[in-house]
C-alpha positions in Angstrom: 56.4 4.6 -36.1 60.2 6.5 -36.7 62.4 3.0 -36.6 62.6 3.6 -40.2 63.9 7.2 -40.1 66.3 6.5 -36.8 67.6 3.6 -39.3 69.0 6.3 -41.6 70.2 8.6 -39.1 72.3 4.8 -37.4 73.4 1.5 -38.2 69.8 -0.3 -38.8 71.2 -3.4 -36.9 71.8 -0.8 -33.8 67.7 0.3 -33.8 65.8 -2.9 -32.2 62.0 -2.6 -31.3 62.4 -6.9 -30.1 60.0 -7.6 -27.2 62.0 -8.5 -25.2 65.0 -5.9 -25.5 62.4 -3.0 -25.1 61.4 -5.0 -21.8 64.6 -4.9 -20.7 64.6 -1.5 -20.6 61.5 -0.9 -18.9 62.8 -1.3 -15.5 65.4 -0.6 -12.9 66.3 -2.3 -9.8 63.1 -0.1 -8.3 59.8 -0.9 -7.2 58.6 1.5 -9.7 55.6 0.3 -12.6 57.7 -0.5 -15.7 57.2 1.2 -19.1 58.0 0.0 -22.4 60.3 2.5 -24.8 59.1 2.5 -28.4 62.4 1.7 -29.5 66.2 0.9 -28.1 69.4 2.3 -29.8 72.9 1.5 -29.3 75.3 4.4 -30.1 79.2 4.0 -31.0 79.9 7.7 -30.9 79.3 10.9 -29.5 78.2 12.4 -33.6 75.9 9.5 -33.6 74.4 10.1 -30.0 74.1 14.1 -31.6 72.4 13.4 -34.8 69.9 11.1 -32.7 69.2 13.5 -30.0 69.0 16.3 -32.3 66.4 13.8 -35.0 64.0 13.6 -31.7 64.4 17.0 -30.6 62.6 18.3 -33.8 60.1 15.5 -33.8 59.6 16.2 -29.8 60.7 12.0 -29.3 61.6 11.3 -26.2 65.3 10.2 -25.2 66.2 8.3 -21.8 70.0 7.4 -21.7 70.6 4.2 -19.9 73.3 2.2 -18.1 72.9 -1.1 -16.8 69.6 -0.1 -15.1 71.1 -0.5 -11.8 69.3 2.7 -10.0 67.1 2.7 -7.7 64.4 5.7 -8.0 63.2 4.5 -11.7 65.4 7.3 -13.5 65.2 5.0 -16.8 62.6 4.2 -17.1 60.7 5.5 -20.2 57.2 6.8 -18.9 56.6 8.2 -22.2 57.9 6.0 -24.3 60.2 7.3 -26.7 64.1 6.0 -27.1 66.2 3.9 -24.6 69.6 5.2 -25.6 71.6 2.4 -24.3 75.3 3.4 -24.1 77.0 -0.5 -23.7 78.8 0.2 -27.1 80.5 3.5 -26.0 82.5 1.3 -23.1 85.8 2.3 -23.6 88.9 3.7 -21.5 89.5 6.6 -23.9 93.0 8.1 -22.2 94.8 7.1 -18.5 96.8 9.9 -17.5 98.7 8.8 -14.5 100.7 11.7 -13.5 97.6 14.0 -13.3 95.6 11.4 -11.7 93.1 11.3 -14.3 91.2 9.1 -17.2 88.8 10.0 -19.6 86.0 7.3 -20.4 83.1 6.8 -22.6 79.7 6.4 -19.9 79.3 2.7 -20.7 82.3 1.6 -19.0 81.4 0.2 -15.4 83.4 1.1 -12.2 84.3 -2.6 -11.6 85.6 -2.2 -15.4 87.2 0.5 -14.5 89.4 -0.1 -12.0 90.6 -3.3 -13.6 91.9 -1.3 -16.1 93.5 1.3 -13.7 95.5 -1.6 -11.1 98.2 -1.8 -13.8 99.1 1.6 -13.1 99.0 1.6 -9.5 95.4 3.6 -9.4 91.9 3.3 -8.6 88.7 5.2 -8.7 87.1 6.0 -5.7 83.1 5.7 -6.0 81.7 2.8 -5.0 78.2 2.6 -4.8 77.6 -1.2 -4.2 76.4 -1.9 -7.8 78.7 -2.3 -11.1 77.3 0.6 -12.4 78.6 2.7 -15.4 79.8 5.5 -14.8 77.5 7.5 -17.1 74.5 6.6 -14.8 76.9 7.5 -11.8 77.3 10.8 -13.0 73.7 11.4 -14.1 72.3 10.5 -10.2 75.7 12.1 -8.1 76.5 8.2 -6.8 78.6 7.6 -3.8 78.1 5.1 -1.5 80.4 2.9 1.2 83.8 5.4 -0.1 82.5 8.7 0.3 83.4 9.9 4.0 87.2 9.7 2.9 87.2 10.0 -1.1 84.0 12.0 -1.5 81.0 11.7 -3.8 80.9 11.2 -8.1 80.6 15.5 -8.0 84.0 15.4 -6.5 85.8 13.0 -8.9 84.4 14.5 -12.1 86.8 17.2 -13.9 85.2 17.5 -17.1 82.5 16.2 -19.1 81.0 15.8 -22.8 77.4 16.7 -23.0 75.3 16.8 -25.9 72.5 19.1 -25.6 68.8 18.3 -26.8 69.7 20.6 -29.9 72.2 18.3 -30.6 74.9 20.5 -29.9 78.2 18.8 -27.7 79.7 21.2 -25.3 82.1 20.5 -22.4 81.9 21.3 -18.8 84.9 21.4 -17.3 88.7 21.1 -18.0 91.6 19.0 -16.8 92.7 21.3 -14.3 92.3 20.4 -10.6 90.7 23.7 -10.2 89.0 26.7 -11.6 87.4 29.9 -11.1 86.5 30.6 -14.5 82.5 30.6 -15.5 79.8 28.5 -14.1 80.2 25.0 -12.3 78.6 23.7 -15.0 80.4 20.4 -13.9 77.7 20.3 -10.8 74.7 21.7 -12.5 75.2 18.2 -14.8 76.6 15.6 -12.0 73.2 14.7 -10.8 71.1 16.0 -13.3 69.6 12.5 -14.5 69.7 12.9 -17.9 67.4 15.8 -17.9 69.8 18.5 -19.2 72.0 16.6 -21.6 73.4 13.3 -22.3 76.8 12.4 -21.0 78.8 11.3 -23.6 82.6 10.8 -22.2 83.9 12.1 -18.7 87.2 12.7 -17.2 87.9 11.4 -13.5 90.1 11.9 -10.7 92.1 9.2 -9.7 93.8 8.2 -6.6 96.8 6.1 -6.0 96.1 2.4 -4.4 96.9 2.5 -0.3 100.0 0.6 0.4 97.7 -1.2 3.3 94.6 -1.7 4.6 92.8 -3.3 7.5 88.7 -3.8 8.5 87.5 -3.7 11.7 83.9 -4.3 12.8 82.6 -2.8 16.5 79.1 -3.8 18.3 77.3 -1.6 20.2 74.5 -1.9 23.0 72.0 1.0 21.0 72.5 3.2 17.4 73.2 5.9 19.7 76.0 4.7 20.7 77.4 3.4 17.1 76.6 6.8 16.2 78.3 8.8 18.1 81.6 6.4 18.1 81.5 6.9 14.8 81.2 11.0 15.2 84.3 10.5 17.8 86.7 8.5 15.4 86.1 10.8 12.3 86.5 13.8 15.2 89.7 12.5 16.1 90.9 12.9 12.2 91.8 9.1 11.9 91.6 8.3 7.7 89.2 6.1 7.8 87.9 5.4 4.0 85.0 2.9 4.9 82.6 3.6 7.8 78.8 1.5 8.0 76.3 1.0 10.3 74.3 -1.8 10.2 71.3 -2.5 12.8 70.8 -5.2 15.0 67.4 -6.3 12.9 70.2 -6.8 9.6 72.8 -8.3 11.4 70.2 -11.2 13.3 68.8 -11.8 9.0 73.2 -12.1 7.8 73.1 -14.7 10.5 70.1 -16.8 9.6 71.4 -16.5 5.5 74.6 -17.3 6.2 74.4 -19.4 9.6 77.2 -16.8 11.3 77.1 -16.0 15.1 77.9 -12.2 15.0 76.5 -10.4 17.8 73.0 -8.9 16.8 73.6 -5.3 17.8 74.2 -2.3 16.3 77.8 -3.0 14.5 80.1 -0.1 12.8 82.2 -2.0 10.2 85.3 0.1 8.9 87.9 -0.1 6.8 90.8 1.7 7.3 93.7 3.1 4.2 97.4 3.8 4.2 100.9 2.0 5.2 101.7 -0.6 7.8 102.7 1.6 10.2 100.3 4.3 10.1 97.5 1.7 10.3 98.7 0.2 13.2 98.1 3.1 15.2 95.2 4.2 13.4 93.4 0.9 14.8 95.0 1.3 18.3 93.5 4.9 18.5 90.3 3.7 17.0 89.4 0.8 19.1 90.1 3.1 22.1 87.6 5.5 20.9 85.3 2.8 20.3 85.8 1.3 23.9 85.0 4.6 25.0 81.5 4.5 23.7 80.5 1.1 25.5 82.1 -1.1 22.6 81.4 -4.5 23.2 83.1 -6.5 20.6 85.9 -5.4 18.3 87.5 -7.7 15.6 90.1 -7.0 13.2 92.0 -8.1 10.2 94.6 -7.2 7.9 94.0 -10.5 5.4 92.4 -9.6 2.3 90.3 -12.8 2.3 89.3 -12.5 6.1 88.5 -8.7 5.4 86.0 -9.5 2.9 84.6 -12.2 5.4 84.5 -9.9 7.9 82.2 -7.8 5.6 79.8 -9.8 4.5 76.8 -8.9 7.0 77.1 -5.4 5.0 77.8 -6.8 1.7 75.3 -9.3 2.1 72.5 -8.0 3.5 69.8 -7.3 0.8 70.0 -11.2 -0.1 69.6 -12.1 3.6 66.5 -10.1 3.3 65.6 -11.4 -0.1 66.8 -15.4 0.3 64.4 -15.0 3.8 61.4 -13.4 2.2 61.2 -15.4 -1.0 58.3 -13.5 -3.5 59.5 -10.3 -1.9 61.5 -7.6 -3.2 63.5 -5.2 -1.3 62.5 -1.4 -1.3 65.3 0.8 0.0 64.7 4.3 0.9 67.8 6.6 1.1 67.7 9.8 3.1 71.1 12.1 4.5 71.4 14.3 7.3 73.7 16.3 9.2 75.8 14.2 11.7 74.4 14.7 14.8 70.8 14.3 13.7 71.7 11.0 12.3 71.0 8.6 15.2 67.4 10.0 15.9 66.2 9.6 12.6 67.6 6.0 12.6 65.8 5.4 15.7 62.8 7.1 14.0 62.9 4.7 11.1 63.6 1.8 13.1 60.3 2.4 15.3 58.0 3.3 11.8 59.4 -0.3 10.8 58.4 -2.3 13.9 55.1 -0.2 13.9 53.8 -1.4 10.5 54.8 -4.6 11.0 57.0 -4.9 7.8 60.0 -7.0 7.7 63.2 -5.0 7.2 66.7 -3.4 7.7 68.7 -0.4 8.5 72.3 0.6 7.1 74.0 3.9 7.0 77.0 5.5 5.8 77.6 6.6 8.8 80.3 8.6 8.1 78.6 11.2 5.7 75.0 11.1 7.4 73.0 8.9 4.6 71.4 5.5 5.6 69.1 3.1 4.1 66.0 1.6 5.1 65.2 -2.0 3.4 61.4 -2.8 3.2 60.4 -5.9 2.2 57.7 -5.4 0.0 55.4 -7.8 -2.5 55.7 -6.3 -5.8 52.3 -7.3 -7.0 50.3 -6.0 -3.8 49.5 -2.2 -3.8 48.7 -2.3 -0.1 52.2 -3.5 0.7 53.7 -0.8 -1.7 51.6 2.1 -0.2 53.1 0.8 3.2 56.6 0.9 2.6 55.9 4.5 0.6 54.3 6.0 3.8 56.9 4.8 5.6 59.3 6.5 3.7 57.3 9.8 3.3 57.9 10.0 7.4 61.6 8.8 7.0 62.1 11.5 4.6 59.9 14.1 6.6 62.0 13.8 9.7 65.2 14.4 7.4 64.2 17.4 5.6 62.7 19.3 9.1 66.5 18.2 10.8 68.1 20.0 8.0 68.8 17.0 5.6 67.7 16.1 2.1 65.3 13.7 0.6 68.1 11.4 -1.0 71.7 11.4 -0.6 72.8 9.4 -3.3 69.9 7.0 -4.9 68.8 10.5 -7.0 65.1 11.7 -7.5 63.8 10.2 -10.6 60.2 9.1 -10.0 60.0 7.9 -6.6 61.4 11.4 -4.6 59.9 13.8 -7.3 57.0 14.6 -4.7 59.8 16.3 -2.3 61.5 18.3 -4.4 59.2 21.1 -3.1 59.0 21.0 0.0 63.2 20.5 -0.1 64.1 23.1 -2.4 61.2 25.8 -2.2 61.5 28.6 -4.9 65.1 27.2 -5.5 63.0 24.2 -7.8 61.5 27.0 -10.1 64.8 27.9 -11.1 66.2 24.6 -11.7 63.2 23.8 -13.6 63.9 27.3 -16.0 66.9 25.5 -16.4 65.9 22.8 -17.6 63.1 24.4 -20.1 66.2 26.5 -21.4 68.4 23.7 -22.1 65.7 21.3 -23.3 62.8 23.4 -24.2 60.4 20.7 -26.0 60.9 18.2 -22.6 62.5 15.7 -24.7 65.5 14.6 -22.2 63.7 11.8 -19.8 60.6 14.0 -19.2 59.0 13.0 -16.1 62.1 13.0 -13.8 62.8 15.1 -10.7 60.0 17.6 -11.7 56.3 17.4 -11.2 54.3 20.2 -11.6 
């Protein structure tokens, strides 16, 4: 065993091989078999991170940076062992710079962290992907999430990053600039790459200034269709809207039974509208016109921040209706994206592959960018329920890719869309994967991930 040599290379009370640490990092929030790593470290800086990725690189040890293990496709965890480098150390706000609308962070700092930090100076940062992820793990699987149709994805908000390479060496991707036309992207070749090419050691952001105003509106509809293409219409009539979700009539009848609320149990479009009083007020006239227009049959409204987030909670709260109903269960959620208008037949695809199996679950999209969700209840400890919920997710994700779409539009590949990258990306996937055996030529950086050949 190396714990003895990592123990020169780092602080010996930073290298733990305790049961139950190296448990805790043998999972994510997936459905996905756990693995043990054969050690966890806990880095301060980006020399140390170096010297330890460089130590494993000669010795061919695997390294598997790690967050808060919030993902959803298994990205950390260690198939082949090797070491979870956990980055909750390296948690700090390195530099706000509010006239360029940008900060530089370490990848252990979390968004809700974040943001905290950034209200005093009148900003915020945009990506939102449910979860109080770090930003690191954002980065590594391109989150996005209930934000995106008006802020845009993590790709979008990330200016420059520090990588170190499996030789050890640290390079940078970008600059501070808001744009460039010098070199690679290497900024996009990283965002995404899931800790396969290098490990993210500090990143700069791009911020945005907090909206004077905002105001949430929720609209039921007789079919998905119809939510749909309301939704199309109000992001056609170029009304700022910065949240936009579906959520199906299955979900909204399981927020009623958790939380004993009378909503109507349709097809619902929740959104949340950004800017100053004025603006607003028309925005929401305009909007619940174009709503009307599409057979709305209920539209509330509300400018109070408490009675905004009560008016989201069938969204926010959905996965513990599911889970607080199906006690023993555990929530599988497939994640698919498509263009626009293929987006309410491959709803009503998934919806019928649900009620045909006879599994209990959910749908909820953001509608705005094409990616939606399907929730399967699953047992964890029954295969038969697991190869269900995966077959019904092979045909969700079949119907995306032959409409033009892509297997995942936010959750990442890790282990559990590995199998598509084929069939998604044809001879494009050979030279990612040179890539990768250029940059990291002894598969040291999470082997295992996106590729399978």
């Amino acid at each position: 065993m190396y714990v003895d040599e990592l123990k020169k290379i780092i602080d010996a009370d930073r290298v733990t091989i305790n049961p139950t640490m190296l448990e805790q990092h043998s999972k994510d929030e997936s459905y996905h078999t756990p693995c043990l790593p054969d050690a966890v470290v806990f880095p301060k800086t980006t020399e140390e991170v170096s010297r330890i990725v460089a130590w494993a690189n000669e010795r061919h040890v695997p390294i598997i940076p790690f967050g808060v293990a919030s993902g959803m496709e298994g990205q950390i965890i260690p198939q082949q062992g090797g070491i979870s480098l956990d980055f909750q150390l390296m948690n700090r706000v390195l530099e706000v710079k509010p006239q360029d609308f940008l900060v530089r962070v370490q990848p252990g700092v979390t968004r809700m962290q974040l943001n905290k930090e950034l209200k005093k100076y009148g900003l915020f940062f945009s990506v939102d992907p449910g979860a109080d992820a770090t930003i690191g793990g954002m980065a590594a699987t391109n989150a996005s999430g209930t934000t995106s149709v008006r802020y845009g994805i993590m790709r979008d908000q990330v200016r420059d990053m520090e990588v170190v390479l499996a030789d050890g060496r640290i390079i940078h991707t970008g600059s501070m600039a808001a744009k460039s036309s010098s070199g690679y992207h290497l900024n996009g070749i990283f965002v995404g790459s899931e800790g396969t090419l290098g490990v993210f050691t500090e990143l700069t952001l791009k911020l945005y200034g907090i909206p004077e105003a905002s105001v949430t509106a929720r609209a039921s509809f007789p079919t998905v269709t119809d939510a749909v293409e309301a939704a199309c219409a109000v992001m056609a009539a170029a009304i700022p809207v910065a949240r936009m979700e579906l959520v199906d009539g299955r979900s909204i009848q399981q927020v009623n039974r958790y939380k004993g609320t009378g909503y109507p149990e349709l097809s619902t479009l929740f959104f949340e509208f950004h800017g100053n009083e004025a603006g607003l007020a028309h925005d929401l006239a305009f909007a619940q016109e174009i709503v009307g227009e599409h057979g709305c049959s209920d539209f509330i409204s509300e400018t109070d921040s408490l009675r905004q987030a009560a008016l989201w909670e069938a969204r926010h709260h959905l996965a513990y209706a599911f889970l607080h109903g199906y006690p023993g269960k555990k929530a599988m959620s497939t994640d698919v994206c498509l263009p626009l208008s293929e987006l309410a037949g491959a709803i009503g695809h998934a919806r019928e592959l649900i009620e045909q199996s006879g599994m209990v679950g959910g749908i909820v999209g953001h509608v705005g960018d094409g990616n939606f969700h399907s929730l399967l209840m699953v047992q964890p400890d029954s295969s038969a329920d697991i190869e269900q919920a995966e077959a019904i997710n092979a045909q969700i994700v079949s119907y995306a890719l032959s409409r033009g779409g892509t297997c995942t539009g936010e959750h990442g590949v890790g282990l559990g869309k590995a199998k598509y990258q084929r069939t998604e990306h044809g001879a494009a996937l050979d030279v990612m994967y040179a890539m990768k055996q250029m940059l990291d030529p002894n598969n040291i950086l999470n082997p295992g991930k996106i590729f399978i050949f």
